[in-house]
N, C-alpha and C positions, 0 to 999 in steps of 0.2 A: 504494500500500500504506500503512495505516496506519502509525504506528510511535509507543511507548513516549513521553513527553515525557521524564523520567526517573522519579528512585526517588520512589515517594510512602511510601515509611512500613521500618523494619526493624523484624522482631518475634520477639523472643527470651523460650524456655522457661527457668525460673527457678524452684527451691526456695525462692527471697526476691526476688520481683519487685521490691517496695520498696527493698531495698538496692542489689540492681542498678542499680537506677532513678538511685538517688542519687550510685551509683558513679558516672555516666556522665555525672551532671549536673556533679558536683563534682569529678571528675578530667579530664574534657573540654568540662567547656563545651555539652553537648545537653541540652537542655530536652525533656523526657520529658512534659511534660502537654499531652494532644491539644489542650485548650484555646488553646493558646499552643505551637502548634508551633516545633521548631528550622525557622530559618530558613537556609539553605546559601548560601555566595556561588557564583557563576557558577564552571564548571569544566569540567575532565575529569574522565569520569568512566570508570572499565576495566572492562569484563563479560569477565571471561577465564576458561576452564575449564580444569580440571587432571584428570592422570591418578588414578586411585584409589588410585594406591600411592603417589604423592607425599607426603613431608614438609612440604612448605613450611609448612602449616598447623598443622604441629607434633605435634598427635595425628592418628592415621590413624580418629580416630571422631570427629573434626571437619568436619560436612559443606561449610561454610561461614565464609569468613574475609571480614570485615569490613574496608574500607581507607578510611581518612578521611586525606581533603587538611590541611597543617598548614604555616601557613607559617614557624616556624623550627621544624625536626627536633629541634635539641639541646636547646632549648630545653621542649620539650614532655616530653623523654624525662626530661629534669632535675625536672620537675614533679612526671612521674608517681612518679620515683624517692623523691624528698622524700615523698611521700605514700604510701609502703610498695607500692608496687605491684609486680610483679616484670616488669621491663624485660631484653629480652637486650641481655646488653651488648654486643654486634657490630653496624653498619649496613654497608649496601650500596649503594652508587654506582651505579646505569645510568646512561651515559651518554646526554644528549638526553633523557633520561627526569625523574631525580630521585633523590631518597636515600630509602631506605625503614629504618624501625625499628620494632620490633616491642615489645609489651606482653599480659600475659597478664590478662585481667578476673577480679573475686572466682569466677566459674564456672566460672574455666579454657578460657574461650574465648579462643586467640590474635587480636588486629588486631595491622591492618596501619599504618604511620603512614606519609605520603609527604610529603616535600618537594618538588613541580616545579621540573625545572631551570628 
């Protein structure tokens, strides 16, 4: 059977694709022009589905939540916070897993942020 190598591209609907654009360059570090793609280090990566009433994603008219690998949590959440962003202030421990924190984008799309144990 064939199978997937992984993710080659995420593509987000935007009232200011531009800003967006920028947001993501300039508060995370993704380089946004096809030209010069973001380049990913080696990983895990999670394809997991949730139930339709579920919260996790924050609004229940959020199809889709986005998780990027980070290697220090607090450190990233500090960044984002310094840069006006609105960060929940709560993280969550899996054990064997990693710490996850979360961040809300200028479009009100929740990510996900993960530290690997």
């Amino acid at each position: 059977m064939e199978r997937v190598l992984g993710i080659g591209g995420v593509f987000l609907r935007s009232s200011d694709p531009d800003a967006l654009s920028a947001w993501y360059r300039d508060n995370l570090g993704i380089g946004t022009d096809p030209s010069d793609p973001w380049q990913q280090q080696a990983g895990a990566t999670i394809f997991a589905t949730f139930d339709r009433a579920s919260d996790y994603f924050g609004s229940l008219s959020q199809q889709v939540m986005l998780n990027f690998r980070v290697a220090d949590l607090d450190a990233m959440l500090e960044q984002l916070r310094s840069a006006g962003a609105e960060v929940d202030p709560r993280t969550e421990t899996m054990d064997g897993v990693g710490r996850f924190g979360w961040v809300v984008d200028p479009d009100g799309n929740r990510i996900e942020l993960w530290q690997e144990a």
